[in-house]
N, CA, C and O atoms as a MOPAC input file, in Angstrom:
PM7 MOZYME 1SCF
protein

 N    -43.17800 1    28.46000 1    15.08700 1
 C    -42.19200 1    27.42400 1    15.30000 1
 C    -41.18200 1    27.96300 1    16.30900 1
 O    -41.01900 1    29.16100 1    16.08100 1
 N    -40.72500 1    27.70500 1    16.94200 1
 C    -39.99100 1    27.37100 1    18.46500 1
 C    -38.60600 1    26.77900 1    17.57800 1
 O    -38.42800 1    26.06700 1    16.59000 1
 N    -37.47300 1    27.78100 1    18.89700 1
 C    -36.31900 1    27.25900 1    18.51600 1
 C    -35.94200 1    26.14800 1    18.18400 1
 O    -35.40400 1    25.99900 1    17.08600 1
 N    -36.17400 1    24.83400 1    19.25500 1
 C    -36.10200 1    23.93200 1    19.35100 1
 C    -36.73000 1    23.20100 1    18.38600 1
 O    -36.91700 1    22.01900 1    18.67500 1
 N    -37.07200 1    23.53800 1    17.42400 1
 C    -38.34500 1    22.75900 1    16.74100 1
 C    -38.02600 1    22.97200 1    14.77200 1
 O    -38.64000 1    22.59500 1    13.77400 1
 N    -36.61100 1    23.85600 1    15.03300 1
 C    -36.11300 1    23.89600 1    14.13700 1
 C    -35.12000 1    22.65300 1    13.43800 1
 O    -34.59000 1    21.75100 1    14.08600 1
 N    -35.00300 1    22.88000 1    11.76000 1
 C    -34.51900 1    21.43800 1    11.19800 1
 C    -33.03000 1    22.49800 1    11.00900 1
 O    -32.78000 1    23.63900 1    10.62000 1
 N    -32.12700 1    21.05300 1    11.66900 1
 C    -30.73700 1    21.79200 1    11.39600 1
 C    -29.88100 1    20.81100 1    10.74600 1
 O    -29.63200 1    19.80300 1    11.40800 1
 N    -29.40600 1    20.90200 1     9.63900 1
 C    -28.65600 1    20.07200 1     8.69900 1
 C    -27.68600 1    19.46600 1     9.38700 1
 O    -27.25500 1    19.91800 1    10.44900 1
 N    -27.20100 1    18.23200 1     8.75300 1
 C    -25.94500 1    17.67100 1     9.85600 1
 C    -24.95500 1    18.11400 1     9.28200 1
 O    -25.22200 1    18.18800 1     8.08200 1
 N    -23.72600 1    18.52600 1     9.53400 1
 C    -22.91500 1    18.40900 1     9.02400 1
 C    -22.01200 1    17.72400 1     8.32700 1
 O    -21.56000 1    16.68000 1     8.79500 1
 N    -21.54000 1    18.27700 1     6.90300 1
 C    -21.18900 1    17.49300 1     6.36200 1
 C    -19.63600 1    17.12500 1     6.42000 1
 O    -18.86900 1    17.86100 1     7.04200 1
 N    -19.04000 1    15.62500 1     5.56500 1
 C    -17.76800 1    15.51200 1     5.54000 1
 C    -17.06600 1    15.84500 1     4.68800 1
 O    -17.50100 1    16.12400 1     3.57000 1
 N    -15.86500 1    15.89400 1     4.99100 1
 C    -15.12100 1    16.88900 1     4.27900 1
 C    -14.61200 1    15.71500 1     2.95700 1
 O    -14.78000 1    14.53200 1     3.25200 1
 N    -14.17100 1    15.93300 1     1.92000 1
 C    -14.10900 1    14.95400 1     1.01600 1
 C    -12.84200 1    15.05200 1     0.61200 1
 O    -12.44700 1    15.97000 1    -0.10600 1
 N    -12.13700 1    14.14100 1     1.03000 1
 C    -11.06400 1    14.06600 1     0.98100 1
 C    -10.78200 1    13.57900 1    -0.62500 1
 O    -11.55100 1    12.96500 1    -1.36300 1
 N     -9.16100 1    14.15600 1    -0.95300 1
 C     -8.85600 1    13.22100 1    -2.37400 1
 C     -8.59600 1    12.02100 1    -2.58600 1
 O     -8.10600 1    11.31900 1    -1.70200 1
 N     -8.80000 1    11.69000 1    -3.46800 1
 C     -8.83400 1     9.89000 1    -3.50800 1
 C     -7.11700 1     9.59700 1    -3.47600 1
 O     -6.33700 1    10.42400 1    -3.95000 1
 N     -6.86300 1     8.89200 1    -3.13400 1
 C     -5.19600 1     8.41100 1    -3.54700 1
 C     -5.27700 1     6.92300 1    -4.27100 1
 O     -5.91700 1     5.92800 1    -3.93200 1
 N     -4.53400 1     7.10500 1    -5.21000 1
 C     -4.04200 1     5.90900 1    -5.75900 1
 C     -3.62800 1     4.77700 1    -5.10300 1
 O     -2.71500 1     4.89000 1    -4.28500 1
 N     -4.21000 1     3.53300 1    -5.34100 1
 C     -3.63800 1     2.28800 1    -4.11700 1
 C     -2.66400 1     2.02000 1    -4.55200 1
 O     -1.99200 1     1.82200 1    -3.54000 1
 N     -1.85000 1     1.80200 1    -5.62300 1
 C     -0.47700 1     1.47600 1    -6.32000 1
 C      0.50700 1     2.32800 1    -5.05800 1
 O      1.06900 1     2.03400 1    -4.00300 1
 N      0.25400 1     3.80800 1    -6.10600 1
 C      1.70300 1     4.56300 1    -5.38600 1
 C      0.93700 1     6.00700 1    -4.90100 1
 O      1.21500 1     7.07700 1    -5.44100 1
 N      0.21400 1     5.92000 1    -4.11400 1
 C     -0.33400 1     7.12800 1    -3.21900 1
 C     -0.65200 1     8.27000 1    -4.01800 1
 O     -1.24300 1     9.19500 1    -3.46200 1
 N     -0.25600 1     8.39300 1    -5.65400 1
 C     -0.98900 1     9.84200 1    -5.75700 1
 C     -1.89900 1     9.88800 1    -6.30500 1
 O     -2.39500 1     8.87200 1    -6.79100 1
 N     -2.41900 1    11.02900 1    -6.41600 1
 C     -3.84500 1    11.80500 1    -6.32400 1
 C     -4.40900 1    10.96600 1    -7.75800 1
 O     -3.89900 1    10.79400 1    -8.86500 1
 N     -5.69900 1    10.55400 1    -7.15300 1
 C     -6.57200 1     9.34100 1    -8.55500 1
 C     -6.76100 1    10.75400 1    -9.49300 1
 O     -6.74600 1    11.92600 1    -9.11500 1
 N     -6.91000 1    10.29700 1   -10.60700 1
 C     -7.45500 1    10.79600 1   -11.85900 1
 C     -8.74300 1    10.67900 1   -12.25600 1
 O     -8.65200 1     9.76800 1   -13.07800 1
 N    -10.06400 1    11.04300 1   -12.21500 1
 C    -11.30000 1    10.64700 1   -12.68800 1
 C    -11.55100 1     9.80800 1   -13.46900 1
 O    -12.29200 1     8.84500 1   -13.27300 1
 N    -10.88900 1    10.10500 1   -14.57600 1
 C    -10.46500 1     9.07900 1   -15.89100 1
 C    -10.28600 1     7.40800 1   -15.51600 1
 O    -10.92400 1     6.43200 1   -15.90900 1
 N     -9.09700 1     7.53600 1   -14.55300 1
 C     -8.35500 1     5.97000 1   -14.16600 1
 C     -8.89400 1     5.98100 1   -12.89700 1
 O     -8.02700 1     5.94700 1   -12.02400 1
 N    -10.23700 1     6.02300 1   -12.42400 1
 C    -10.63700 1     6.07300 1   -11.10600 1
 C    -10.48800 1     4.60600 1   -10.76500 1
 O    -10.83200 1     3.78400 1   -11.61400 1
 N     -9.93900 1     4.14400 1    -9.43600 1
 C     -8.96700 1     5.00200 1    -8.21900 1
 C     -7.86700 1     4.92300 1    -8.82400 1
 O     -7.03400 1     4.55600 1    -7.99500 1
 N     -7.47500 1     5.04300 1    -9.65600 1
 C     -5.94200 1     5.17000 1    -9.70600 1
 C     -5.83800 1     5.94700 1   -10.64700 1
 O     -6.74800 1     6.21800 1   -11.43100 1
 N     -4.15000 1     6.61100 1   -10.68100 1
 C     -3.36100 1     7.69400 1   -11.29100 1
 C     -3.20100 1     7.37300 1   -12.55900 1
 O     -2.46000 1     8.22100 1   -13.05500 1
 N     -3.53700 1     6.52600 1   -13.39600 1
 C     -2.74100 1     6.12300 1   -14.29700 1
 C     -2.93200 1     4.90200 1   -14.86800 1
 O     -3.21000 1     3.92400 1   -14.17500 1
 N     -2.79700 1     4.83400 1   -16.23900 1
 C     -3.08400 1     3.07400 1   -16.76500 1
 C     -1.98100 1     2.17000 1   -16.35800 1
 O     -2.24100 1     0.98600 1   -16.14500 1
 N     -0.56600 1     2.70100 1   -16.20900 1
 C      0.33000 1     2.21400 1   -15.85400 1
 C      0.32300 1     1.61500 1   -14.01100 1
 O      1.00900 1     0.61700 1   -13.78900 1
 N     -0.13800 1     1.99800 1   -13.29000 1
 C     -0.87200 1     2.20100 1   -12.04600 1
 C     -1.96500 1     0.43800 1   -12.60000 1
 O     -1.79500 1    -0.77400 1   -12.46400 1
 N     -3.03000 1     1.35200 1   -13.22800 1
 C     -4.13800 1    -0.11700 1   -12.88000 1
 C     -3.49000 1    -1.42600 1   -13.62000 1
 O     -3.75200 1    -2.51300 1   -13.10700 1
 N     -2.90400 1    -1.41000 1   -14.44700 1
 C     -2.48400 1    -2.47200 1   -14.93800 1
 C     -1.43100 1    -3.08500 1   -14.06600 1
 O     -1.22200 1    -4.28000 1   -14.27600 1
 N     -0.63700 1    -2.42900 1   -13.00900 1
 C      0.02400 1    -3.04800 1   -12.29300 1
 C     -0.72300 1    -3.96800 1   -11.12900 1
 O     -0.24500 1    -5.01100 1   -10.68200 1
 N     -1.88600 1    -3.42700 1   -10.75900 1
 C     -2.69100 1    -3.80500 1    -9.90900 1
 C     -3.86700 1    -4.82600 1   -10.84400 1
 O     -4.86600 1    -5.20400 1   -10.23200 1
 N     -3.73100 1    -5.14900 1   -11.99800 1
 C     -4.16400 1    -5.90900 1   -12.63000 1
 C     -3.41800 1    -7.50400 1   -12.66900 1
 O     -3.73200 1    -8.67800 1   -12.47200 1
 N     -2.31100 1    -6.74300 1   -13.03300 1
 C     -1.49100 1    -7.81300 1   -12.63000 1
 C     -0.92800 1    -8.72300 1   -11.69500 1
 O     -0.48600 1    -9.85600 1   -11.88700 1
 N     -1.04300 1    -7.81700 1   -10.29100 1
 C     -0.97100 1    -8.47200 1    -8.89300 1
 C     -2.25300 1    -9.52000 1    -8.88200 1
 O     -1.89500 1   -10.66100 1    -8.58900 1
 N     -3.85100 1    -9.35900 1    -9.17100 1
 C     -4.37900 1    -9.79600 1    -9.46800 1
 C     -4.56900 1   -11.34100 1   -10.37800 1
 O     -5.19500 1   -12.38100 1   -10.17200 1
 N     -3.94300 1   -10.99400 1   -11.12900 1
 C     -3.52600 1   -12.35600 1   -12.00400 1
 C     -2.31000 1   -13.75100 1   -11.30500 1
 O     -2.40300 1   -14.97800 1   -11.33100 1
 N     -1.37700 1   -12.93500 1   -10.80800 1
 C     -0.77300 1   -13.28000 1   -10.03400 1
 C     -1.07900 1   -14.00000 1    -9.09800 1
 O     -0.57400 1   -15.10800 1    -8.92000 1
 N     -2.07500 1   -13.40900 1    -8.25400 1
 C     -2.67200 1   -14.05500 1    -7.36200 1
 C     -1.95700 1   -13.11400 1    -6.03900 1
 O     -2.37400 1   -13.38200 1    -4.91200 1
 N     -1.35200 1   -12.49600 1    -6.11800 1
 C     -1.29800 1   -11.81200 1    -4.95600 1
 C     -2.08500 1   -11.30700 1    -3.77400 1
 O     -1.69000 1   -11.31700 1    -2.60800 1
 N     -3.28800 1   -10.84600 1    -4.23000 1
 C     -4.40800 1   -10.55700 1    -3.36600 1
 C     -5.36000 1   -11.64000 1    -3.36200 1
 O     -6.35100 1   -11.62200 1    -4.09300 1
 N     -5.12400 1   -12.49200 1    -2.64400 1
 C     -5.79200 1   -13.70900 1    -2.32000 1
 C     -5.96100 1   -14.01900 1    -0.92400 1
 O     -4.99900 1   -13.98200 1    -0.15600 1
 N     -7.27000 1   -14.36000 1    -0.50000 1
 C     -6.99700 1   -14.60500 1     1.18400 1
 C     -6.97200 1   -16.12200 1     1.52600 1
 O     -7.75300 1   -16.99000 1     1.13700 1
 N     -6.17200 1   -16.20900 1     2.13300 1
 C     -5.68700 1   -17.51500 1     2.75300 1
 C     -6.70800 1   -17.86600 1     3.51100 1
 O     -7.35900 1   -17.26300 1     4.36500 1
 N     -6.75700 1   -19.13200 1     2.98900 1
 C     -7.32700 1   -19.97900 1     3.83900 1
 C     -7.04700 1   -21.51400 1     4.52700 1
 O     -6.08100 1   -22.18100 1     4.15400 1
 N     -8.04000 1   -22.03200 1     5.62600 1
 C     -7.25000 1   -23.43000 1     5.97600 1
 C     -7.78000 1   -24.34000 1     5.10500 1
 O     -7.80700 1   -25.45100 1     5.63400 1
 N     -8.24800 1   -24.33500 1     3.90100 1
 C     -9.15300 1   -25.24900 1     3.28300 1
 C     -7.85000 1   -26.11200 1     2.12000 1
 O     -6.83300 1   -25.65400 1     1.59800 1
 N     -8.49900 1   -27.55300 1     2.06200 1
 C     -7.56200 1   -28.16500 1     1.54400 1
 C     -7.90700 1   -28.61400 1    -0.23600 1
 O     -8.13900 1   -29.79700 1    -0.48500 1
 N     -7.90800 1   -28.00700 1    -0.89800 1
 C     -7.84100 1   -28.60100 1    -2.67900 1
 C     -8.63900 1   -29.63300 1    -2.77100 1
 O     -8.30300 1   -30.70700 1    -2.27400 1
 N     -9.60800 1   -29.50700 1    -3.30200 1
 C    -10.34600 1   -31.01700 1    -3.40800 1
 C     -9.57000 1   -31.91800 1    -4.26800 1
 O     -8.58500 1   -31.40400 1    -4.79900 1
 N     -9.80500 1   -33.15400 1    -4.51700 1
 C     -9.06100 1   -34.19600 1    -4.74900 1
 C     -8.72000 1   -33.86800 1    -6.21500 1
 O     -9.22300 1   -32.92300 1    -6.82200 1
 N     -7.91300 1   -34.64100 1    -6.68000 1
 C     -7.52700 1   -34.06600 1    -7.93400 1
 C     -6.74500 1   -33.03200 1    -8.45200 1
 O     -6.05800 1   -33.14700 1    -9.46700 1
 N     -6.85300 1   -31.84500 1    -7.65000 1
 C     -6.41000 1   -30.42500 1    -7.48000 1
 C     -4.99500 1   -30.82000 1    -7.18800 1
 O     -4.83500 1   -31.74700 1    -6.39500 1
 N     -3.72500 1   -30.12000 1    -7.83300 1
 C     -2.50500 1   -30.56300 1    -6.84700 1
 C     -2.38700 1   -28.88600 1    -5.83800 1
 O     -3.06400 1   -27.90600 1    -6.14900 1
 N     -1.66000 1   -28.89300 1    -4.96400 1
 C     -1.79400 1   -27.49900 1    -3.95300 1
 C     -1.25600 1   -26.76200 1    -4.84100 1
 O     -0.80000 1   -27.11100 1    -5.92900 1
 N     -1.30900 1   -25.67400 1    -4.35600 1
 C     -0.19600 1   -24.70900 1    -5.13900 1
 C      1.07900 1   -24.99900 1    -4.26800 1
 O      1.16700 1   -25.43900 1    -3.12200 1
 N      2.17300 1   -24.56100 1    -5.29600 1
 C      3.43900 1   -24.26900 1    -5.05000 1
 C      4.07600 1   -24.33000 1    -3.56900 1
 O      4.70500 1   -25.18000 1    -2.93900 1
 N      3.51300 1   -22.74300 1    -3.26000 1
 C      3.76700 1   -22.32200 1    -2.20100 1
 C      3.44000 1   -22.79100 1    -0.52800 1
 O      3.90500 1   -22.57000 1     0.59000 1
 N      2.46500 1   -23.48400 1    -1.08300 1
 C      1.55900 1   -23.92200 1    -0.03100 1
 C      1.94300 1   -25.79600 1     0.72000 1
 O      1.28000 1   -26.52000 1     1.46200 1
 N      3.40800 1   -25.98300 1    -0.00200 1
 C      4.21200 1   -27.20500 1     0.45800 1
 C      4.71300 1   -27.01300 1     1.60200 1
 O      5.39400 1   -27.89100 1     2.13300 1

């Protein structure tokens, strides 16, 4: 076998630590991605909320009244 003809591994990436999406620190395995029950339940709650919702131009089918915000 010839230099060239050799198998050369790719290199790998470096694995960075996870951060918490709440408040940036370091995830816990346990509460993966996040730090903390206090942490996911906040982000549970944005959820419920409706905070993370993507807008759209679409209009409520009939019956539906809009939301609130959307006057």
């Amino acid at each position: 076998m010839s230099d060239d003809d050799r198998i050369v591994p790719l290199p790998r990436k470096r694995k960075t630590a996870a951060l918490c999406p709440v408040c940036g620190a370091p995830a816990v395995a346990a509460r993966q991605p996040f730090c903390s029950t206090r942490c996911a339940e906040v982000d549970l709650g944005r959820w419920l909320k409706g905070t993370y919702r993507i807008p759209t131009a679409e209009t409520p089918p009939e019956g539906e009244a809009p939301d609130e915000d959307e006057s």
